[in-house]
Structures are given as C-alpha cells and as structure tokens.
C-alpha positions in Angstrom: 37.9 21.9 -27.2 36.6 22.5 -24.0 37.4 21.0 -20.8 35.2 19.2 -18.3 35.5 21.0 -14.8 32.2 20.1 -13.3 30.1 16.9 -13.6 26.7 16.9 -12.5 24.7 13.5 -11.7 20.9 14.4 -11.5 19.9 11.7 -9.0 17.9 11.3 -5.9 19.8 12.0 -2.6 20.3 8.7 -1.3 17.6 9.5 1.5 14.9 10.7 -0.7 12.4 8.1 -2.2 11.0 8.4 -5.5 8.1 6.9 -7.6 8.1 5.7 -11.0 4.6 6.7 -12.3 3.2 4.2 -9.4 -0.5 2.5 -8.7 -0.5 0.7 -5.7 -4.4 -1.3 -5.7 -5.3 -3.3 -2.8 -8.8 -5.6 -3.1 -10.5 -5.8 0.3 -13.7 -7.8 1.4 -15.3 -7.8 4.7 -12.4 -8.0 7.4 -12.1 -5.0 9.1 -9.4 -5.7 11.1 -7.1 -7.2 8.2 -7.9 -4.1 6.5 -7.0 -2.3 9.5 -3.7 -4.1 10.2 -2.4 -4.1 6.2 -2.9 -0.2 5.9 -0.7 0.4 9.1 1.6 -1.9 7.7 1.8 0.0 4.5 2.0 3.0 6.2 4.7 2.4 8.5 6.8 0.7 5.6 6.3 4.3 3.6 5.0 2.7 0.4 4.7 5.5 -1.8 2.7 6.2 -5.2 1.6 8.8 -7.4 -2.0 6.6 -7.0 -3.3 4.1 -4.1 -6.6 2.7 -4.4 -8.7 0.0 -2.5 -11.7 -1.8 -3.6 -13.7 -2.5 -0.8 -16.5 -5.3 -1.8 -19.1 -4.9 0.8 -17.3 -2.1 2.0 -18.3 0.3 4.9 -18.4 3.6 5.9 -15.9 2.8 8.7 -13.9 0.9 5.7 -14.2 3.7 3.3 -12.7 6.4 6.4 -9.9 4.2 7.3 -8.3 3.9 3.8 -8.5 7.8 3.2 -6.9 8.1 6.6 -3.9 6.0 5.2 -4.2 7.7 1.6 -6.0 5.6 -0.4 -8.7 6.5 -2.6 -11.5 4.4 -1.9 -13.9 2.5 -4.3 -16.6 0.6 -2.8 -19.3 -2.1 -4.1 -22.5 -3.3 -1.6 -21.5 -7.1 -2.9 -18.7 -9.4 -3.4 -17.4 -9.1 -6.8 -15.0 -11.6 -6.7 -11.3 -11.6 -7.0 -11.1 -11.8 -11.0 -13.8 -8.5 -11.2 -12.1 -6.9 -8.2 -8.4 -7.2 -9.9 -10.7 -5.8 -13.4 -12.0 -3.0 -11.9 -9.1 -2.0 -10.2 -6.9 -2.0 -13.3 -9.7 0.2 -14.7 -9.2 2.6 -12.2 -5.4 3.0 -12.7 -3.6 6.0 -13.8 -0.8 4.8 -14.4 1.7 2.3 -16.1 3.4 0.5 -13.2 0.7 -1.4 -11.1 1.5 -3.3 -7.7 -1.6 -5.5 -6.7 -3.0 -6.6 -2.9 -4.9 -8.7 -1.0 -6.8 -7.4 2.1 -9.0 -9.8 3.6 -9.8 -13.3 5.0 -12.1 -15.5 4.6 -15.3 -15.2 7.4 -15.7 -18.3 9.7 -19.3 -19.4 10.1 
C-alpha cells in the first residue's frame, strides 16, 4: 500500500472570490439617481457574477450607459411593465441557475 506524503485541497485562496454560476437582476424604473447610487454601491461592495442584468422600464440612454459602465447588461422597455413582468422578464433573461433579484427605484412625487 502506498503512503500519503502530499495532500492537496483544491480551494480558493482565502482572498480570491468565486461565483457559483451567478445572475445578479436588478428592476429599475425612472429614478436616475437611485439607479445611480445602487450601481456604485454594488460596485464598491464587488458583487460579482458570471451574468448582471438591469431592466430599465422607461429607461434612458443615460440609464442604459450607466449600467454598462458598472457591468450590467442592459435591457430596456419605453413603459412601465410593472414589478411582476419586470421580475418575468428578467428571469427570462437569465443564464444561469442561481438568481439574486433587486430593486432600483422610487416611487416619483407629483
């Protein structure tokens, strides 16, 4: 019988992050700023994901620039879908198994 000299453990250094086969999806409608203010957050927490997506309901050009700047992917719609199509069509555009689900916006004051 042989003897064991050498064991290997095939694990993350504990400074390295990993992913598990990750979507992060983040539903956004018409605050700028919110939008603005949750992708720094995001980014300076390091959330990581093999995917990140945003809907943007009445999203903007402006919108659309500032979540690839932050690396999302994303997906916008001239009107308000609403929360239950928005949290729909973002599971439709998932890749993958794991799915982690936002809210980006406020309601406007009149």
């Amino acid at each position: 019988m042989e003897q064991v000299t050498e064991v290997r453990i095939l694990a993350p250094e504990p400074n390295e992050r990993t992913t598990m086969g990750l979507t992060i999806a983040m539903l956004s409608w018409g605050a700028e700023k919110t939008l603005q203010h949750t992708l720094e957050s995001y980014a300076y927490h390091d959330l990581r994901a093999e995917q990140k997506i945003v809907l943007l309901q009445e999203g903007t050009p402006m919108q659309e620039s500032m979540a690839r700047y932050y690396g999302f992917t994303p997906h916008s719609y001239p009107i308000n879908i609403v929360i239950a199509n928005g949290y729909r069509a973002l599971l439709d555009l998932a890749e993958h198994e794991h799915f982690l689900f936002f809210f980006a916006f406020v309601r406007p004051v009149h």
